[in-house]
N, C-alpha and C positions, 0 to 999 in steps of 0.2 A: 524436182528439188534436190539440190547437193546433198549428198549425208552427214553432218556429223558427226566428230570424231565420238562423242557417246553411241551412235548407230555400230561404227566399226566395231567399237567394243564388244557389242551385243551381239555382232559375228563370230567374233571370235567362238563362241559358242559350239560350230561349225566343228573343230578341233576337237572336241570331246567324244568321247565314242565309250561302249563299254566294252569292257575287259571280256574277252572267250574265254569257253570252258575252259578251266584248267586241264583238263584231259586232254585237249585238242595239242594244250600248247607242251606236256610231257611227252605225247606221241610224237609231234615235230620236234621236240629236244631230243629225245631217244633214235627217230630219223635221220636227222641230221648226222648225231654220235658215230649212228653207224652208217653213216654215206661216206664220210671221213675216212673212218676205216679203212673201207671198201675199196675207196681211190689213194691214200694215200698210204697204204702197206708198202707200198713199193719204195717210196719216198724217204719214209722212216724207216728201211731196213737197210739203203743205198749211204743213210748218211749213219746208220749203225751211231747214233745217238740213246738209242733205247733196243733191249734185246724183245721188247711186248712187240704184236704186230697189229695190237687193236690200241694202240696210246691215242687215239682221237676219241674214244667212250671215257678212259679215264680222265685225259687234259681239259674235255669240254660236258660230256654229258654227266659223268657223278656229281662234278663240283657244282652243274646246273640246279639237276635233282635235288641234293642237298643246303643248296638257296631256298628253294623252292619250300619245302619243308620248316628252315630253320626259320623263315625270314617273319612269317606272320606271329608264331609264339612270342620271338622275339621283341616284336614292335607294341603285342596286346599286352605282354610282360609290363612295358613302357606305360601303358593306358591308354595306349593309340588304336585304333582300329587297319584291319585289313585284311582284302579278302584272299582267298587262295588264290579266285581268277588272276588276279595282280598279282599277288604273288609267282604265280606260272608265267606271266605274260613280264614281265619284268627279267625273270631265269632266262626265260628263250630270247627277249630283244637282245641282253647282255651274251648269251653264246654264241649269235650269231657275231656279235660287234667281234667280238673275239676269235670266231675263226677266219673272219674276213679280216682281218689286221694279222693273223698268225701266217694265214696262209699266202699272203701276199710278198712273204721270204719269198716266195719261188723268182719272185718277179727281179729279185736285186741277189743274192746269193741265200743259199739253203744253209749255207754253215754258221749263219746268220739267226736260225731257227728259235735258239733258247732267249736271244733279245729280245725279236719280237712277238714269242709267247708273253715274256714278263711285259714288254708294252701292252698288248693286250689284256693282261688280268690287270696293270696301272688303270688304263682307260675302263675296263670294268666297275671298278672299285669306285672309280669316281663318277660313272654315268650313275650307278646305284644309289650312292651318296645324295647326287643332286637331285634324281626321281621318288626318292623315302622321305628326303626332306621336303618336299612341293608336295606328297599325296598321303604323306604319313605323321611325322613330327620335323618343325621347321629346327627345332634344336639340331644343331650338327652333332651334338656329343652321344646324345641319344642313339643318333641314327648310325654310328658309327659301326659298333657291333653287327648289324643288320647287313648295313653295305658292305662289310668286309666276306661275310663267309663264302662267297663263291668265289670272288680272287683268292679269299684263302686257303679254300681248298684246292684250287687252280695251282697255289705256291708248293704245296704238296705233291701233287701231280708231277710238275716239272721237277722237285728233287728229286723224284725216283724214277722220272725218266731223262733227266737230264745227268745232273750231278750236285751233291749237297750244298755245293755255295750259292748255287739258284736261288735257294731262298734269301740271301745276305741281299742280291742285288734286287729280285723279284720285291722285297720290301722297301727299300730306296728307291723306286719306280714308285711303288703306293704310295710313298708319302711327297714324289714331287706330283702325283696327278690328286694326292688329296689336294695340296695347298692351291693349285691352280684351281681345283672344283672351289674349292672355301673362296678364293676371290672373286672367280664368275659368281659365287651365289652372292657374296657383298656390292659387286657393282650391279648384279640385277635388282636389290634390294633398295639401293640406296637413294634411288629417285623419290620413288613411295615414303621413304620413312624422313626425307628430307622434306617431301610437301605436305605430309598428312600425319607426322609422326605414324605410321604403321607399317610392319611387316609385311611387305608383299607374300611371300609363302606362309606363314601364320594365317594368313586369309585364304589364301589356296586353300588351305591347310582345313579349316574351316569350310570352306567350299564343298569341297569331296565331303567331309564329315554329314552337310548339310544334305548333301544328294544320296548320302550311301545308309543314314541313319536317322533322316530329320535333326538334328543338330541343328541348337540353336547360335552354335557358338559365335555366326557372322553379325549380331545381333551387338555382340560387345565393339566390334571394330566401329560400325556402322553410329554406335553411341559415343565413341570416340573424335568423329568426324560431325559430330550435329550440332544442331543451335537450336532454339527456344525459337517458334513463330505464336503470330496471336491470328486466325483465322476464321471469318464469320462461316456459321454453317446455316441456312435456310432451310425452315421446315413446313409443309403444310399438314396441318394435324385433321383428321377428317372424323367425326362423328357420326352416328348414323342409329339412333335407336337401341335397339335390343346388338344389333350385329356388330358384329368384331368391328374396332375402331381399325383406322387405315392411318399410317404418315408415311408421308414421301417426305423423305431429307436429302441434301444435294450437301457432299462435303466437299470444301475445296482442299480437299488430302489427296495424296494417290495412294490408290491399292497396291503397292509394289512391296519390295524388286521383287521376289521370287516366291513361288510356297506360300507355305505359311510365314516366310519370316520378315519380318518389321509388319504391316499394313498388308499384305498378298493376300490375307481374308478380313479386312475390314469389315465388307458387305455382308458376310454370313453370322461376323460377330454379332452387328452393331441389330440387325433381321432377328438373332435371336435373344438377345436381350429385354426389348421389349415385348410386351402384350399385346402391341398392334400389330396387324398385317404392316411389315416394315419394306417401304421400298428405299434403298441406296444408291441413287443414280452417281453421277461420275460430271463431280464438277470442273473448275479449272485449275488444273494442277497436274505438272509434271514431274519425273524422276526427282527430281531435287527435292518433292515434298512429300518422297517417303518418309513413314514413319522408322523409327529405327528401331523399335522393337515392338510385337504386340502390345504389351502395356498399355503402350500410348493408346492405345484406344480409347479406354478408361475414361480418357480426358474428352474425348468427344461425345461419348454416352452419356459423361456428368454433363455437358453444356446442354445438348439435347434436353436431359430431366431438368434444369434447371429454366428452361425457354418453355415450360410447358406449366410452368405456376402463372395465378395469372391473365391466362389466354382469352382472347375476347372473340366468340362463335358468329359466323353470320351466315344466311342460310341461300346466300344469294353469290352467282357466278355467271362470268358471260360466254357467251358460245368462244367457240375456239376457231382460230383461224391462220391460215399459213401464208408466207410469202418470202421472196428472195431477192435477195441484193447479191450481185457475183454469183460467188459459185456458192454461197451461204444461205443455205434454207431453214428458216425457225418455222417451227409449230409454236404458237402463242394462246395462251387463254388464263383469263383474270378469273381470280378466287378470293373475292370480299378488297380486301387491301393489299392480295399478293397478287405476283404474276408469277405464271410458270413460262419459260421458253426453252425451247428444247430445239437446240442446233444441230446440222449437219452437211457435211458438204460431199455426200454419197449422190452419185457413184462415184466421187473423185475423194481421195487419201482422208480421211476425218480421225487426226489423230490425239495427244494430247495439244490442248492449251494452256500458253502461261499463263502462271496466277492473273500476275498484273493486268490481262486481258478481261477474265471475269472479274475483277476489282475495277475496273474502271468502267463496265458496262452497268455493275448493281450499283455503281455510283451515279451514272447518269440515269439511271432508273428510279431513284430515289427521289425525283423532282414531283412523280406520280405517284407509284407504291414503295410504303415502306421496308416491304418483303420482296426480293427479285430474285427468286429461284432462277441461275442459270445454268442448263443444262449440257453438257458436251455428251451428245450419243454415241461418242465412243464407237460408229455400226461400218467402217468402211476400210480395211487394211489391203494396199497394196504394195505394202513390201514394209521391211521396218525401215522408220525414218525418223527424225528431232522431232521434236514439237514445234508447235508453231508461238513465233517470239512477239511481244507484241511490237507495233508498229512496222510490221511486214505488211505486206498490200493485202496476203490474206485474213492478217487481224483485225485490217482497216474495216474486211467487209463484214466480219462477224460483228465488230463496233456499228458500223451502220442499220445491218439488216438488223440486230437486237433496239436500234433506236427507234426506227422507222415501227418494227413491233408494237413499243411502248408508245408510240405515238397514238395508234390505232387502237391498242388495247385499252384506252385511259376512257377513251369515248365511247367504247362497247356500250350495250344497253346489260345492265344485270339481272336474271330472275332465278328463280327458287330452281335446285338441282337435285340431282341423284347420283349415286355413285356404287358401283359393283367392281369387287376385286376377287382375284384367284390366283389361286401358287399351285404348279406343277410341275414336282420332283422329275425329273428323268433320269433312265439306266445308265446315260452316258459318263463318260470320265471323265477327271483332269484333264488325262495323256489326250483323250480326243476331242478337246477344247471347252469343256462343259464345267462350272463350278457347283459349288455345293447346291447352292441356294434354286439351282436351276429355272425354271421361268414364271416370271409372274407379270399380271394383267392388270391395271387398271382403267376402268370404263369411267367417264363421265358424261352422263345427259344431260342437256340444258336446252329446254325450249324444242324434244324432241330431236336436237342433234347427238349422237354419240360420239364420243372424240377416244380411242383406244391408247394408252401410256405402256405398252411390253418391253417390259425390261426382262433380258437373258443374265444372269449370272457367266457370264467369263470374258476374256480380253479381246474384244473387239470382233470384227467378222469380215469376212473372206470377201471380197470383191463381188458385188449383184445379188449377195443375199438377202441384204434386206431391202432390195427391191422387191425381187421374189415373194419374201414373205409379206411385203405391203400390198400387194397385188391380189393377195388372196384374202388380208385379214378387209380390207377396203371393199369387201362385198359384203361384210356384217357390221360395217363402221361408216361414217363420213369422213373422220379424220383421224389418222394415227402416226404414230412413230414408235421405230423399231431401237430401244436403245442396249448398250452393254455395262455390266458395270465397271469393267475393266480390275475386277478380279486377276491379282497375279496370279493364285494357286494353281493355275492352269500352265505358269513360267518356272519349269524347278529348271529345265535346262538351255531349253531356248526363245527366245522374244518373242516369237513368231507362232501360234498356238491359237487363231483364231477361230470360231462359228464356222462351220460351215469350210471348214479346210477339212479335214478328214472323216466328217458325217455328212453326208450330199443335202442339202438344204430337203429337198424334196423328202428326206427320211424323215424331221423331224419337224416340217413342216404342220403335220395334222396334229402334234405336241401342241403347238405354238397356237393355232386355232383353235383346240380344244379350248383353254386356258379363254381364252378370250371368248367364246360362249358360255362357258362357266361365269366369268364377270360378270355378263351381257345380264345372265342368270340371278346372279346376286343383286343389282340393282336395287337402290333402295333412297329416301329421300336423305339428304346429310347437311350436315353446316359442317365450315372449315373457318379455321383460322390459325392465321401464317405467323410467325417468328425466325427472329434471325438469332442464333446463338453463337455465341464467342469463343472457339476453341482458345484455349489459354495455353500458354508456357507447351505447345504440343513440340517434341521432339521431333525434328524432321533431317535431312541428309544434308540439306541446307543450301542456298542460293548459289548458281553454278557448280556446287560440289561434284555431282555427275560428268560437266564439261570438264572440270578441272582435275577429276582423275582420271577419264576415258583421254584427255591429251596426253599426260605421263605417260600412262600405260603404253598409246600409242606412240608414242615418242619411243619411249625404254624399248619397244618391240623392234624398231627400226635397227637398232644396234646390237639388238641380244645375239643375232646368226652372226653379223665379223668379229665380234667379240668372241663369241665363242671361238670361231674358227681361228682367230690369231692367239685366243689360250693355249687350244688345241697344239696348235705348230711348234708354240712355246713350249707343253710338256713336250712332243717328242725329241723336240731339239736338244732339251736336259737331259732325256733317256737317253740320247746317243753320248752325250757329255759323260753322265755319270757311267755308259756300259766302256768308256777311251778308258775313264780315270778309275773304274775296278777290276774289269778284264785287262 
């Protein structure tokens, strides 16, 4: 299947890396200083422009150094954050830019030297400019201080190794390579704040913040760009004597975008809020029906307590049974007046579904039960890619094999059930695909069938793992499914964070069995009964939103490199203009 252009986006991701030690990058600044030196004494003693024989430690490594130092006070001065690593890795990209621009006189005339030092600290000035604003504050005025002190120091350098007017012309150079950075940062800006009223680097801005401090700040953008949806949530509430009650709820929200922030721990919230053993599977709903900031939750939790006044108990359910249309396989079994169905088209891609897909299936389901829990097991990722839209041939099938389901499920025979569940934390992490809530089982008997419901806490799973784990849980069960709940907290920096990608299936395997003997364990006799609850006025990213900013973005991207590169050409061609009209 083609990616869309929200997938690319999600690439981009790929560019991100974290900043080295700052020691590493003061060693290669101090290196470099003196490799300079080293080679070019000869050079600078030939054009008898400076009587030092080490002017490459003063022109490039002090002024480095004392970036490196000034830049971070300066910016937390601001209220911004930032670290030293960045701060060092910032000093050294910029010394380099600058000795490979200075040193490139040799190529055209050496008596040429003090121009293109002062191009050099220009092009400085404004690489820093545009990297403090994108990682630090998107204000230009703020950042201006910041960006300036290693060209500034660079201007001092060159009077005293050149001659005092250097700094006259050296500052006329910073200010045509400011204006040309201020305009690439307005035309990179202006797509975004044209279609979405928002600052592209203010969200950067935000971004970094998010990753480097838990900052909620992308939380205000994200509420800037939403709309008000009204969204049915399906619950089956399970009763059982003296033992922990149990609900399974299927929200059609998605746990996204990243973290903790908007809806990326829905599942853990929504698990602990309640008194029941709470399971949150992962209904139909893609990017677009992020939440926009936790809060929203709130709203779902109220619908939930509100779906549970009321509620009418029956103590009867029908065995479970499975079948496939296409590549679309449901697990199906009726609970009084509900049905559960739990979808998946593993081994092949089982990603998100649009809404509209599960809103038109719990509609044609409603000719039979009034309650249609439908499930997206979220359990098969091979590669990141869109969700699937409705009326694709693959919606078709999930439309059918969920009818074909309810067709079969309406005429079950019903009798008296039992039900055992179990929650099992593991050691694993975010970073290696695991969410809070970690794994939980639930078991239902009927008429001596056992039917297993394992839901993992995090975003999806790695291609044949839950094969794997079906394979083995299916020697203690007749019928099961492996679902996720598509937890983003497992997504602070990339899409792609599945089960079973960086803990080998086989490691946490006997986890995942445990849990499910434990249930097995619990069993006990229950009545259930279903509701469907009305998420109201819930805050979401909003219809296409996701398409319609992952195009911009990718559009803007397409342009950002000649754009640049013809700014680029344009400040030197003014430096040469301005070095005619003052030399």
């Amino acid at each position: 299947m083609p990616q869309g252009s929200d997938v690319r986006l999600g690439q981009l991701t790929r560019y991100l890396f974290t900043a080295p030690s700052w020691k590493r990058s003061l060693i290669l600044i101090a290196f470099l200083g003196f490799l300079i030196d080293i080679a070019g004494v000869r050079s600078w003693v030939i054009l008898r422009v400076s009587p030092l024989p080490f002017s490459g430690t003063i022109a490039f490594t002090l002024p480095a150094i004392l970036a490196f130092l000034a830049t971070k006070p300066l910016i937390e001065f601001e209220g911004k954050a930032m670290t030293w690593n960045r701060s060092a890795l910032l000093a050294l990209a910029c010394t380099v830019f600058a000795v490979i621009i200075t040193l490139s006189v040799r190529i055209l005339n050496t008596a040429m030297l003090p121009l293109f030092y002062a191009i050099a600290l220009g092009f400085v000035f404004g690489i820093r400019l545009l990297v403090l604003v994108a990682i630090a504050d998107y204000r230009i005025s703020r950042m201006l201080a910041p960006a300036f002190i290693q060209s500034g120091a660079g201007i001092l350098a060159g009077m005293y190794l050149f001659y005092p007017a250097f700094g006259i012309f050296a500052l006329v150079l910073h200010l045509v390579f400011g204006l040309i950075t201020f305009t690439l940062i307005w035309l990179i800006e202006r797509p975004l704040y044209r279609a979405f009223r928002i600052r592209g680097l203010a969200f950067v801005n935000a971004f970094i913040a998010h990753t480097t401090d838990g900052s909620r700040g992308m939380e205000e953008f994200f509420r800037e760009i939403g709309e008000e949806i009204f969204v049915p949530q399906v619950c089956l509430f399970f009763l059982r004597g003296s033992k922990k009650p149990v609900l399974f709820t299927v929200p059609n929200l998605h746990p996204g975008p990243m973290g903790e922030i908007g809806g990326g721990n829905l599942p853990r919230i929504v698990h602990d809020y309640f008194e029941e053993e709470t399971l949150v599977a992962h209904g139909c709903a893609s990017h677009d029906f992020n939440l926009v900031s936790e809060s929203e939750i709130s709203k779902v939790i109220d619908a939930i307590r509100e779906s549970k006044r009321d509620l009418s108990y029956t103590g009867s359910a029908g065995k479970s049974g499975r079948l496939t249309f296409g590549s679309v396989h449901i697990l199906y079994q009726r609970f009084g007046d509900a049905l559960l169905l739990v979808s998946t088209r593993s081994p092949q891609r089982t990603e998100d579904l649009e809404y509209g897909i599960g809103m038109a299936i719990m509609s044609e389901g409603h000719r039979f039960f009034p309650h249609i829990a439908f499930v997206d097991a979220h359990n098969c990722m091979t590669d990141l890619s869109s969700p699937i839209h409705i009326a694709s041939q693959t919606a078709t099938e999930y439309h059918q094999a969920a009818l074909n389901a309810m067709e079969i499920a309406r005429g079950t025979d019903v009798s008296l059930f039992a039900i055992g569940v179990a929650h099992h934390t593991v050691l694993y992490t975010r970073e290696q695909g695991f969410g809070d809530l970690g794994i939980q089982a639930l078991i239902v008997e009927v008429d001596q069938q056992k039917t297993a419901y394992v839901l993992i806490d995090g975003n999806n799973m790695a291609e044949r793992v839950r094969e794997t784990l079906l394979t083995e849980i299916l020697a203690l069960v007749d019928h099961a499914e492996v679902m996720t709940t598509d937890s983003h907290v497992v997504n602070t920096i990339s899409g792609k964070n599945p089960i079973g990608l960086h803990i080998p299936v086989q490691e946490f395997a006997p986890a995942v069995l445990e849990t499910v003997r434990a249930a097995i364990g619990d069993l006990a006799p229950a009545t259930v009964a279903g509701s469907t609850a009305q998420c109201k006025r819930v805050v979401v990213f909003g219809s296409n939103t996701i398409s319609q900013l992952a195009s911009t973005v990718n559009t803007m991207l397409i342009f950002v490199a000649p754009l640049s590169l013809a700014m680029l050409l344009l400040a030197f061609l003014l430096s040469l203009v301005a070095y005619i009209v003052i030399v």
